[in-house]
C-alpha positions as CSV (number, residue, x, y, z in Angstrom):
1,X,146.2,15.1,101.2
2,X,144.3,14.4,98.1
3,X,144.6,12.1,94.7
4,X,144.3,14.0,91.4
5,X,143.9,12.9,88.3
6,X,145.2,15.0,85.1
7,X,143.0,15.3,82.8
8,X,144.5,17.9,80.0
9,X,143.3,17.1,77.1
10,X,140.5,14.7,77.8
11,X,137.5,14.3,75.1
12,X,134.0,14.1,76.2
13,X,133.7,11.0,74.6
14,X,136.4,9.3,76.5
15,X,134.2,10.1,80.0
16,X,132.1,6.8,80.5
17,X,129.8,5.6,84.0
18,X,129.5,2.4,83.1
19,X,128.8,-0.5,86.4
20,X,131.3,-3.5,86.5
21,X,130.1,-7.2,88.1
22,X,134.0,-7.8,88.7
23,X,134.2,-4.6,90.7
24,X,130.9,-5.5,92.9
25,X,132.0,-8.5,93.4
26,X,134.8,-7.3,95.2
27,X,133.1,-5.2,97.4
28,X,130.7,-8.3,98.2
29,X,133.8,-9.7,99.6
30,X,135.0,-6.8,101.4
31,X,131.8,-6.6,103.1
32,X,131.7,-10.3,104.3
33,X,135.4,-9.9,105.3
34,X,135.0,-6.4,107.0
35,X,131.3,-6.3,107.8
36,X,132.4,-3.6,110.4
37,X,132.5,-1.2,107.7
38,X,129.2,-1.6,106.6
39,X,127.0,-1.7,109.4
40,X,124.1,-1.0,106.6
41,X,124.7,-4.2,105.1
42,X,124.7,-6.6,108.4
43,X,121.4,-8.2,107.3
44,X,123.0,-9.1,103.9
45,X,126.1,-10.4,105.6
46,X,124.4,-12.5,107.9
47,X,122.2,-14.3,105.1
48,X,124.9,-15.3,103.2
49,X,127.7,-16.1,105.8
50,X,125.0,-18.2,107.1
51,X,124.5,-20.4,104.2
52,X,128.2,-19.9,102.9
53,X,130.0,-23.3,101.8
54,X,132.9,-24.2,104.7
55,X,135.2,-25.3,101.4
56,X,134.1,-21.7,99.9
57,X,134.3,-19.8,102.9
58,X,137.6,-21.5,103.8
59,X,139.0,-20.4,100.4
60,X,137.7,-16.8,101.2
61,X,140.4,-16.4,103.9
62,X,143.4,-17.7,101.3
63,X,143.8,-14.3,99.6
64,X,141.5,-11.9,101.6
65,X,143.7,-9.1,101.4
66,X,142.8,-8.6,97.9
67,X,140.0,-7.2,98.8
68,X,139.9,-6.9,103.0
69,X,142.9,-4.6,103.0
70,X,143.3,-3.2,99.6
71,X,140.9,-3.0,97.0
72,X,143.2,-5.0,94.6
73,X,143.5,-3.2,91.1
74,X,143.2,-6.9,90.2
75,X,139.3,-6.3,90.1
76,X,139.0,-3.6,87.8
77,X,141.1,-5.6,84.9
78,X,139.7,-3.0,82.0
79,X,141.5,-0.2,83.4
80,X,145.0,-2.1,82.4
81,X,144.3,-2.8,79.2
82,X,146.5,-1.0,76.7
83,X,145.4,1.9,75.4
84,X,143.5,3.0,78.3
85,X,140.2,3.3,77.2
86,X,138.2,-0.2,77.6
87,X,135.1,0.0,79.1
88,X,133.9,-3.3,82.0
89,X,132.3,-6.2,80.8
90,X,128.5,-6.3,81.1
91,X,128.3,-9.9,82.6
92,X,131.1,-11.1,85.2
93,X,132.8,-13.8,82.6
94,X,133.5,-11.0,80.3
95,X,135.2,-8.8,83.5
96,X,137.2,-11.9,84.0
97,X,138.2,-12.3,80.2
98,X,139.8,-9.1,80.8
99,X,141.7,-10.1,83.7
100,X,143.3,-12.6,81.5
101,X,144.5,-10.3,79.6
102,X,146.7,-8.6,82.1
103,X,150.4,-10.1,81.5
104,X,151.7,-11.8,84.3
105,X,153.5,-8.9,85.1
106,X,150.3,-6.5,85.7
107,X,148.8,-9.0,87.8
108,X,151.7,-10.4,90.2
109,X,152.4,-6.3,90.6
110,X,148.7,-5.5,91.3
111,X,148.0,-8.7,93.6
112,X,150.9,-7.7,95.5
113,X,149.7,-3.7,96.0
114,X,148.8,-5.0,100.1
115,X,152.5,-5.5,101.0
116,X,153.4,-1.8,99.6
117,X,156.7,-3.1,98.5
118,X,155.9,-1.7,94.9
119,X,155.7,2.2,93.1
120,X,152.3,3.0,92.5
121,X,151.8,6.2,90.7
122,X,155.1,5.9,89.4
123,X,157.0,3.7,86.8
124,X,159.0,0.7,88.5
125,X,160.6,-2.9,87.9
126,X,158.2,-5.6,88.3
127,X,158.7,-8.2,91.0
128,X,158.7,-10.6,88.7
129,X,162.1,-8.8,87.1
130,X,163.5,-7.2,90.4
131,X,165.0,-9.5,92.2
132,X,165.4,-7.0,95.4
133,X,161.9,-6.2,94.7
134,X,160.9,-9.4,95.0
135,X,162.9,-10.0,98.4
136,X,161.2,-7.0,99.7
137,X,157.6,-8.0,98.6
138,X,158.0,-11.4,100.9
139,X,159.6,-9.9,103.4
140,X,156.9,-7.0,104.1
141,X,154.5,-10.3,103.2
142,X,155.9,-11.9,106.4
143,X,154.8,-9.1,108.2
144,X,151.3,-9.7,107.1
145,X,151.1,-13.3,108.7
146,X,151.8,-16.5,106.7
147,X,149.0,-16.7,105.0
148,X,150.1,-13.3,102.9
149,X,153.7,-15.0,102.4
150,X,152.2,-18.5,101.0
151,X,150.4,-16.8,98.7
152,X,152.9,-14.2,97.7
153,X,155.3,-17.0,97.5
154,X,152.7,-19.2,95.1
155,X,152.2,-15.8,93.4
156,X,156.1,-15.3,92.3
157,X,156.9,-18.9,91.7
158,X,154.1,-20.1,89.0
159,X,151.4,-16.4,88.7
160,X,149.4,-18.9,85.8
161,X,148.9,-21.0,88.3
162,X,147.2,-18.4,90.7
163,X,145.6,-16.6,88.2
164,X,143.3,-19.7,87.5
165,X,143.1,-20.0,91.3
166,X,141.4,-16.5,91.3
167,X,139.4,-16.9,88.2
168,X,138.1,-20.3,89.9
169,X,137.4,-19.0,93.0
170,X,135.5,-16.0,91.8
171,X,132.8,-18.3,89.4
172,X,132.5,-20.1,92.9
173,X,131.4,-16.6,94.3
174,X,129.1,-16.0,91.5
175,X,127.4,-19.5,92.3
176,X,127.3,-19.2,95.6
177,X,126.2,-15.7,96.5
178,X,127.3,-13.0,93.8
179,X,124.6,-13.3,91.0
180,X,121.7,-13.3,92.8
181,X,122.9,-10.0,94.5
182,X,123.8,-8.8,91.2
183,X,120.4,-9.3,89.5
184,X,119.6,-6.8,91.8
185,X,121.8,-4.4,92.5
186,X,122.6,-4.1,88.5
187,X,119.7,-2.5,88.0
188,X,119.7,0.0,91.0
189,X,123.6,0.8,89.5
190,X,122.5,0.8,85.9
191,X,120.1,3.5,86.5
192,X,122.8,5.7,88.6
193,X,125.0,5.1,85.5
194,X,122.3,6.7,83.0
195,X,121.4,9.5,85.5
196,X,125.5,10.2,85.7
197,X,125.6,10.0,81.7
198,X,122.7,12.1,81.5
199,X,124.3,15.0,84.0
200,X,127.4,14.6,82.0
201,X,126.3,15.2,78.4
202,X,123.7,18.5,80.4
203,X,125.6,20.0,82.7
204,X,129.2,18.7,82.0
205,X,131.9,16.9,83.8
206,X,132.3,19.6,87.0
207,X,128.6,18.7,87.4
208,X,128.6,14.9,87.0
209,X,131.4,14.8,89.5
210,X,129.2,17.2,92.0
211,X,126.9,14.2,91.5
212,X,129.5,11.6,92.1
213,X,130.6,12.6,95.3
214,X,131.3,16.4,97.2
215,X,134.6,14.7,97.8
216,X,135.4,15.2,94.4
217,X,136.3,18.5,92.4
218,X,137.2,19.5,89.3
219,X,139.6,22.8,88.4
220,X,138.4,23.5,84.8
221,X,141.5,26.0,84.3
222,X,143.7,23.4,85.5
223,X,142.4,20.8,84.0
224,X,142.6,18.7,87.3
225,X,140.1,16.5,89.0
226,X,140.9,16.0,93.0
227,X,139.4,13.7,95.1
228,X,139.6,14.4,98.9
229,X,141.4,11.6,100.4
230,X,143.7,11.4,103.0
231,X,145.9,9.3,100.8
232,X,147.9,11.2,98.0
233,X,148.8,10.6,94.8
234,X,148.5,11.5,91.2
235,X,148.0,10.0,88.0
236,X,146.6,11.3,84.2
237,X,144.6,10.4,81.3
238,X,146.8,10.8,78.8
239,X,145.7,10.3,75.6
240,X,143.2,7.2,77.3
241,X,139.7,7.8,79.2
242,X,137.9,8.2,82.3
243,X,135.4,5.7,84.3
244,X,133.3,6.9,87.0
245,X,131.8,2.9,88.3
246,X,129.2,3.0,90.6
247,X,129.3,0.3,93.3
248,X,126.2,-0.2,96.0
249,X,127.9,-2.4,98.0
250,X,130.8,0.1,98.5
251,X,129.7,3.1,100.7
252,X,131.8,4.6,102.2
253,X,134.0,3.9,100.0
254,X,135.2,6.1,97.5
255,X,138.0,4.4,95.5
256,X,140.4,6.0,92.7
257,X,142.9,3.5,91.0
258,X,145.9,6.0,90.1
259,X,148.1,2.9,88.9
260,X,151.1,3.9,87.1
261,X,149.8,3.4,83.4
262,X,146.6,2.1,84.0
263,X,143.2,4.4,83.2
264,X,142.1,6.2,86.0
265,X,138.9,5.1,87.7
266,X,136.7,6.6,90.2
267,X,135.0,4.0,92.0
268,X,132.1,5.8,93.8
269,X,129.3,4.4,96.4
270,X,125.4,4.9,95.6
271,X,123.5,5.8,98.6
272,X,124.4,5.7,102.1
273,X,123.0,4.0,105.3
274,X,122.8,5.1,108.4
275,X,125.0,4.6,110.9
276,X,124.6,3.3,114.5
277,X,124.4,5.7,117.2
278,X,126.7,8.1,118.7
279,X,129.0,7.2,121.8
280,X,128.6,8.6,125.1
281,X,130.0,12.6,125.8
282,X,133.0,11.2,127.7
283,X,133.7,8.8,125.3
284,X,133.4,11.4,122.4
285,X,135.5,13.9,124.2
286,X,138.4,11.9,124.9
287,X,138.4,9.4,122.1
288,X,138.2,13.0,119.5
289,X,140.2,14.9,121.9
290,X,142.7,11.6,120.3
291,X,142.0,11.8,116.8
292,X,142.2,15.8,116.8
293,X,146.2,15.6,115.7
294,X,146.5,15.4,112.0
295,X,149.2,12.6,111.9
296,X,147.1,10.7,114.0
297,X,144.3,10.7,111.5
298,X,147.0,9.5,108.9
299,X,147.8,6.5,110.9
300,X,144.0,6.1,111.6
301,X,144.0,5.5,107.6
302,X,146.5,3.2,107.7
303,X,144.9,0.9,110.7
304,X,141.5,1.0,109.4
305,X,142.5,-1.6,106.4
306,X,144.9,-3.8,108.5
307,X,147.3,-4.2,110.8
308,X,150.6,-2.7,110.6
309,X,153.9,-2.6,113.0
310,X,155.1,0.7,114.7
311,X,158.4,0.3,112.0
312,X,156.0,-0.1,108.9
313,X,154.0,3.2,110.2
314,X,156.9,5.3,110.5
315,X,158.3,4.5,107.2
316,X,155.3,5.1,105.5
317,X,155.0,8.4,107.1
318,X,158.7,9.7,107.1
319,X,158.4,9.2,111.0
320,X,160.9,7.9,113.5
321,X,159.6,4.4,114.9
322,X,159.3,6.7,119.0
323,X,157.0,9.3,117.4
324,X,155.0,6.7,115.7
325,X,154.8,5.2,119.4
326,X,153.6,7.8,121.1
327,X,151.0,8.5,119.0
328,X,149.7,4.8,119.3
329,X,149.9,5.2,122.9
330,X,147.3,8.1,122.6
331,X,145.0,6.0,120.5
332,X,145.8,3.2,122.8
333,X,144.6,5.4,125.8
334,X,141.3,5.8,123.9
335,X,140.4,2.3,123.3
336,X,140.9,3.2,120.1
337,X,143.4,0.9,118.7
338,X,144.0,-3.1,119.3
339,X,147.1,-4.5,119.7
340,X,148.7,-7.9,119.1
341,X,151.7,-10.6,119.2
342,X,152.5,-12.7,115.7
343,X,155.7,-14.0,116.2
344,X,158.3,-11.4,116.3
345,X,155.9,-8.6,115.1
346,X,153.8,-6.4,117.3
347,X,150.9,-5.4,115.2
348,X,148.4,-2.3,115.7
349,X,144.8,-2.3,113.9
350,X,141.9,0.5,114.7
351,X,139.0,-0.7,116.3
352,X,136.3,0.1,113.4
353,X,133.3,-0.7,115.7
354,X,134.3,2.0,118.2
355,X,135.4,4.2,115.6
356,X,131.7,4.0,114.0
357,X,130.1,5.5,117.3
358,X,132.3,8.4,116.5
359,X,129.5,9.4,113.8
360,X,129.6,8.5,110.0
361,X,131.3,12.1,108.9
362,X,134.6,10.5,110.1
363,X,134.5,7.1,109.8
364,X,133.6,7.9,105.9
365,X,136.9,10.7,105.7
366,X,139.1,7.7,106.8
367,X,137.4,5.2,105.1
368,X,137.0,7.3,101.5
């Protein structure tokens, strides 16, 4: 399982690392919405949750699976912008000029990546034009809870409407919390970026990618980056560039935005906390003794950024809905997995806090 990125006839030139306040920002919010997955960060979390605005923080639920289950493509606006090759704003008001300049149909499609209703890597109608698409986009919305489906549904009916919604809502970010983080942390991701450039224009891009990540690989002969994900997918350059964005916020996240026509982007974290200490042996041995089947590990992907239904698992991994169940009942066994009733949905979620005892070297490979 991996995502790779072609890169046959790439220029040197078209290689930028380059930060992006848009893309921060959205790991800001990831971190306040899952602060479970970045037990380095608590401190932060705590500060700002504490003095967070109830209208603000209210407004933060609305469309949190933008950025709580996905890392919506929605924050990283430059790489849609034709011709592949614009670089991120250097304030946050220029990243969100950019997002305006997605059509409506690049940003309904990319806000509605968490329902999985659309192609990704591949060329596909719009749910804006697809009228089955569309049905199938609510529907798997539904599943989601109705907070997802009002906002998908607000999305599909008037997408100006909820583009100014997002664009509002993000400035209120930036008051609240965002920029003072981000006089910070730009210059701590400013001075990756030049020691990145620096490798790049040395050593070459095999070598800036070492740097980037050991996740991450490049087959020269091939012309073929791979990142070592348990996702998969594929995407290429084309005759458009590369970004390597450094986020601080982000470990251990390592992100790649493959989007059908968009420019690839490697969104990689600076520096890396520690974790919290390691479970009990009995613990260890049967919650691993659990995660030791490779399809389990899949599903563990899967669970770590939301919930999902036993029917929603098995078609997303070619399964029938009985094998899917019997491998949630072994990570059920092992307290490793929560279950729960909304409406006519059973839903299954992995417990991230017990998953983090299992050591950072796999809570990072499911987490990447």
């Amino acid at each position: 399982m991996s995502v790779r990125i072609d890169i046959t006839g790439l220029r040197p030139e078209r290689v930028a690392v380059v930060p992006s306040p848009l893309a921060e920002l959205c790991m800001a919010l990831h971190a306040l919405s899952e602060p479970a997955h970045h037990p380095g960060l608590q401190g932060w979390v705590t500060g700002v949750t504490a003095r967070l605005d109830s209208h603000l923080a209210d407004r933060m639920c609305e469309a949190d699976f933008l950025w709580r289950t996905t890392f919506s493509d929605l924050f990283m606006p430059f790489a849609g912008i034709p011709g592949r090759s614009t670089l991120p704003g250097a304030t946050l008001a220029e990243d969100l000029d950019l997002l305006d300049k997605l059509s409506d149909e690049q940003f309904v499609d990319a806000a509605l990546e968490f329902t999985c209703a659309l192609p990704y890597s591949t060329r596909g109608s719009s749910a804006l034009a697809d009228a089955v698409i569309r049905r199938r986009a609510l529907d798997l919305a539904a599943a989601r809870g109705p907070q997802q489906l009002r906002f998908s549904e607000r999305l599909l009916a008037d997408p100006p409407r909820i583009r100014a919604w997002l664009r509002q809502f993000l400035h209120d970010c930036d008051e609240a919390f965002f920029s003072e983080a981000w006089s910070r942390l730009r210059h701590q991701l400013a001075a990756d970026a030049r020691h990145k450039t620096d490798i790049l224009r040395r050593k070459g891009l095999a070598e800036a990618l070492a740097a980037v990540s050991p996740a991450v690989t490049l087959d020269e002969a091939a012309g073929r980056i791979t990142i070592d994900k348990l996702g998969d997918g594929a995407t290429a350059t084309g005759d458009g560039g590369l970004l390597l964005l450094p986020t601080s916020l982000g470990w251990p996240h390592l992100s790649v935005l493959h989007r059908c026509d968009w420019q690839p982007v490697l969104h990689y974290p600076v520096g890396s906390p520690e974790m919290a200490s390691p479970p009990s042996v009995e613990q260890l041995t049967l919650r691993m003794s659990a995660l030791s089947h490779p399809v389990r590990m899949r599903i563990c992907r899967h669970l770590a950024r939301s919930a999902y239904t036993t029917s929603e698992l098995a078609q997303a991994h070619g399964m029938t809905a009985p094998e899917i169940s019997r491998h949630l009942g072994v990570l059920k066994k092992a307290d490793l997995i929560t279950t729960r009733r909304r409406g006519r949905y059973v839903l299954h979620q992995l417990d991230v806090t017990v998953v983090a005892r299992l050591g950072s070297d796999f809570l990072e490979g499911i987490l990447r």
